[in-house]
N, C-alpha and C positions, 0 to 999 in steps of 0.2 A: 400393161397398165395396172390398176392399183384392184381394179376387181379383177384377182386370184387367188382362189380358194389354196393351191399353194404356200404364197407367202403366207396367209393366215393360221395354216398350218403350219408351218415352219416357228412362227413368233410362237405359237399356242406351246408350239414340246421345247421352245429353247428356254422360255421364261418358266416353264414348270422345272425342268433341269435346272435354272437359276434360281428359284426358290425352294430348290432340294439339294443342294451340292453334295452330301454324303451321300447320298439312295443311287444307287445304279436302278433307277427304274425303265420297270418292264414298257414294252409297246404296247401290252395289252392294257398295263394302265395309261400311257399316254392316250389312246386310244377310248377311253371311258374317257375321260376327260374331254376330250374333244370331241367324242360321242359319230365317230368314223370306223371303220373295220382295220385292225388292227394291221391289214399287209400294206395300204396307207399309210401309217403311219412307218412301217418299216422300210419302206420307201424313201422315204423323208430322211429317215434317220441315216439314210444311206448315203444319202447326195450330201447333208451336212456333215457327215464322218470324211466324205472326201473333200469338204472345202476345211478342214481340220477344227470347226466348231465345236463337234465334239469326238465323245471316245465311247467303244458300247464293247461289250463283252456277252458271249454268249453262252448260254448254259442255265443250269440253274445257279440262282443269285445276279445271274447278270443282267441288264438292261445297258440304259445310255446313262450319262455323263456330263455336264461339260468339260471341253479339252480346253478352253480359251479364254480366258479373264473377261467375265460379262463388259468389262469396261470398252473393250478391247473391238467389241463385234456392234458395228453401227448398224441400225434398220436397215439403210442403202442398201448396206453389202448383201443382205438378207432378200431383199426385195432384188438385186441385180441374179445372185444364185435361182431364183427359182421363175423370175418373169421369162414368156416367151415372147422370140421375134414377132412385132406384126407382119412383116413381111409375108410369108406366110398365110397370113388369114384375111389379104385382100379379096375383093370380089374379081370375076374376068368379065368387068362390062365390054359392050360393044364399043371399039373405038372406032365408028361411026359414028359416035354419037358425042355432040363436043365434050359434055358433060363423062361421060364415059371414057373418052380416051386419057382424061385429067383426076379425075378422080382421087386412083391410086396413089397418083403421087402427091396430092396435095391431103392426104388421109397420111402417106408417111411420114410429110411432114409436122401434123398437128401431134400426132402419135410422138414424135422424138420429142418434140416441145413438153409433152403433158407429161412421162417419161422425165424429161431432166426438170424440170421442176418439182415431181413427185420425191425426185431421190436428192434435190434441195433438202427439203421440208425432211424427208426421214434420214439424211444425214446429221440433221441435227439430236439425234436420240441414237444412243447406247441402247444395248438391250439391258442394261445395269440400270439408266436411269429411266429406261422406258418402263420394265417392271416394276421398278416401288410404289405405285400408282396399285397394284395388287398383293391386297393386304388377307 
């Protein structure tokens, strides 16, 4: 669902890379900027170098990149790379209990619902035209 701190990080260093295209910047400044510990962020930068968003180099002079035409990379995709299963984070009520045996699945339900309508709504934003809004 839509509160994770993930995806928020993810938009935060993709749009900073989108409004840097020449700077190979560092983690440690993506990391000021988002005001998080920089192996956070390196983190990040790692999951999106494998979904091929961007490109990073290491060394001195190096940071990240974007690898992918801002046009190119919708919110969705952004929000589907870093969201986790709820499955997972159900409770183990008593299934004695009506309420309790039904629960879960009526929670996975609402969950897939809130889910594909969330990735409606941020499908319709680029990260190209989501950032021009940050001037």
């Amino acid at each position: 669902m839509l509160n994770n701190l993930r995806f928020a990080t993810a938009i935060h260093i993709l749009i900073l890379l989108e409004k840097n295209p020449e700077v190979w910047m560092s983690s440690e400044y993506i990391a000021g900027s988002i005001n998080v510990n920089p192996v956070v962020v390196r983190k990040e930068i790692k999951n999106l170098k494998a979904l091929g968003y961007i490109q990073s180099k290491e060394g001195k002079g190096g940071g990240a990149k974007l690898a992918t035409d801002a046009e190119k990379i919708t919110l969705a995709a952004i929000y589907r790379s870093v969201s986790e299963d709820q499955k997972g984070k159900l409770n183990s009520p008593n299934p004695a209990c009506p309420v309790g045996r039904q629960i879960n699945e009526h929670l996975t339900d609402l969950y897939e619902e809130i889910n594909k309508k969330t990735e409606e709504v941020l499908g319709q934003y680029t990260l190209e035209n989501y950032s021009k809004q940050f001037k």
